[in-house]
N, C-alpha and C positions, 0 to 999 in steps of 0.2 A: 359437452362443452361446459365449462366454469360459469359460474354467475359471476355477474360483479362482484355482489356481493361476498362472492366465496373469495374471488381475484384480490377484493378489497383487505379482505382478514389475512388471506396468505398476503401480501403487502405488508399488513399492519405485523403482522409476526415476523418477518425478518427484519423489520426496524425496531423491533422489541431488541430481537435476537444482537442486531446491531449497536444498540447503543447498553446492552448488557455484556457485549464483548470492548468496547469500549472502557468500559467501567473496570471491568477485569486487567483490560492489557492495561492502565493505569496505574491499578495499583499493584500489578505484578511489579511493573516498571520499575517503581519503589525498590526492590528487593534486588534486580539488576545492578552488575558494577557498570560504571561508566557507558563503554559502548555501547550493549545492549540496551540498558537505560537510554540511549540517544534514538538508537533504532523502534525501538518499541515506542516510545513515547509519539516518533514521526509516523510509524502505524496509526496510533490510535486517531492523530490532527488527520491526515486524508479520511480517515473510513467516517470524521465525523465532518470533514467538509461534502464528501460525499453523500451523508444523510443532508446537510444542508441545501446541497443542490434538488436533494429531492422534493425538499419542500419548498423549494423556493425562496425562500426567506422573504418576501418580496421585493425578490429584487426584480429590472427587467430583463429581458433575453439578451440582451452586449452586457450587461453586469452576467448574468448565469456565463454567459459564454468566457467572460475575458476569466472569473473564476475557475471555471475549468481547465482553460487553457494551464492556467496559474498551477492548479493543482497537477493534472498532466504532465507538465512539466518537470515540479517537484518529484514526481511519486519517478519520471526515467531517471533524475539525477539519484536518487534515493537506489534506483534498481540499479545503475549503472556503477555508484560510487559503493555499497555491498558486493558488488560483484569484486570489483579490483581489490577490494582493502579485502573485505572476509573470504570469498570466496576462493579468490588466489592462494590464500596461503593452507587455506579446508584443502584444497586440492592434491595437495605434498602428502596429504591423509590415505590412505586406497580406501580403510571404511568408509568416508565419506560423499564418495565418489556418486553412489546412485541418490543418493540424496540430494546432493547438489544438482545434477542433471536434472531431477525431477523441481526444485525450486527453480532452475533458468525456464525451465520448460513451461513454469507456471506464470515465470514474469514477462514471458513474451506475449503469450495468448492475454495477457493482462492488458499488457502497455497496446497490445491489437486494438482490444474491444474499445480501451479509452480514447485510441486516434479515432475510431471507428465515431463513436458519440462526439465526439470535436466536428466531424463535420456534418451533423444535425440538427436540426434547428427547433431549439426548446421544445417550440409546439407542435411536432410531431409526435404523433404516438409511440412510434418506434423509439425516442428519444429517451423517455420515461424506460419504458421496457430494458432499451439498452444499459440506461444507468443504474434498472435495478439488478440485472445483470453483472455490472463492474463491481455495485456494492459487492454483491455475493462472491466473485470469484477475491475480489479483495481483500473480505473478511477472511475465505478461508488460508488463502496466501496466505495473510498475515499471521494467522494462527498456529499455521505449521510449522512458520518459518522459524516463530518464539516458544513453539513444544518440542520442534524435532531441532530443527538445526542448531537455534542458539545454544540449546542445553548441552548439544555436543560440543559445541565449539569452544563452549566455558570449558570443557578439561583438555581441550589442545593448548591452548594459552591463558597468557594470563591477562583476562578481562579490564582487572583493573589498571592496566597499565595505560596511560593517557593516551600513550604512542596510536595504538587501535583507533582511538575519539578522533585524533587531531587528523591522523591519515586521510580518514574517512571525510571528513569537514574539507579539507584541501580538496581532496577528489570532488570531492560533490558541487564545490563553487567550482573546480575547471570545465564541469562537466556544464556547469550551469552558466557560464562566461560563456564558453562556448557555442552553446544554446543558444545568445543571446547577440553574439555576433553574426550569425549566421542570417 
């Protein structure tokens, strides 16, 4: 069994690892035409509110919570409004087909774990666990998503075309209206 100690430093090393992927998908970003540049950018804001829930920021547990909620929320319209604008049209692709299966496949067990942590309560221990757990599958989501998928999808179309941005924007408020009427 792990010491704290040890529990402590593995902790401390994927919040290294976390705000050094951070850092990265930033100023990849840069280098991104438009939609990627939108998508990537909204990767790096959850993976660093998610380090912020980790520490609390001091805030209290209905602040952490309504936070979450908030984030939660964003990261299904984020997954839901990717899926219709990019993934839709990735699909007319047949290479890109196990690719894509394998990113839904990773935003479900994703969008799982984060409803999963929405109904625990800050100061359970599970609660921490859980959310070091979201960091992680998070980070790595995000990573593939902007090493494997984007890079392919940059030579399906053309990136810079605004049409991609604004789709994806539209979808993501309906998704998130919706959300909100509900």
């Amino acid at each position: 069994m792990a010491s704290n100690i040890e529990v402590e430093r593995a902790v401390r090393e994927a919040e290294v690892s976390a705000i050094g992927h951070i850092r990265v998908t930033r100023a990849n970003a840069e280098r991104l035409p438009g939609f990627f540049k939108l998508l990537t950018l909204e990767h790096a804001e959850h993976l660093s509110t998610l380090l912020e829930l980790q520490h609390g920021s001091g805030a209290d547990d209905a602040a952490r919570a309504e936070l979450l909620a908030a984030l939660v929320a964003d990261i299904a319209a984020h997954e839901d409004a990717e899926r219709t604008v990019l993934y839709s049209r990735l699909r007319g692709h047949p290479k890109h087909g196990a690719t894509l299966e394998a990113h839904a496949l990773d935003a479900e067990k994703l969008l799982r774990v984060a409803h999963q942590l929405e109904t625990l309560p800050p100061t359970d221990a599970a609660y921490q666990q859980t959310l070091q757990q979201l960091t992680a599958m998070y980070q790595q989501h995000s990573r593939r998503e902007e090493t494997e998928l984007f890079m392919k999808a940059q030579h399906v179309f053309d990136a810079k075309d605004e049409t991609l941005r604004l789709e994806y924007l539209r979808a993501k408020a309906q998704v998130q209206q919706a959300a909100h009427e509900r």
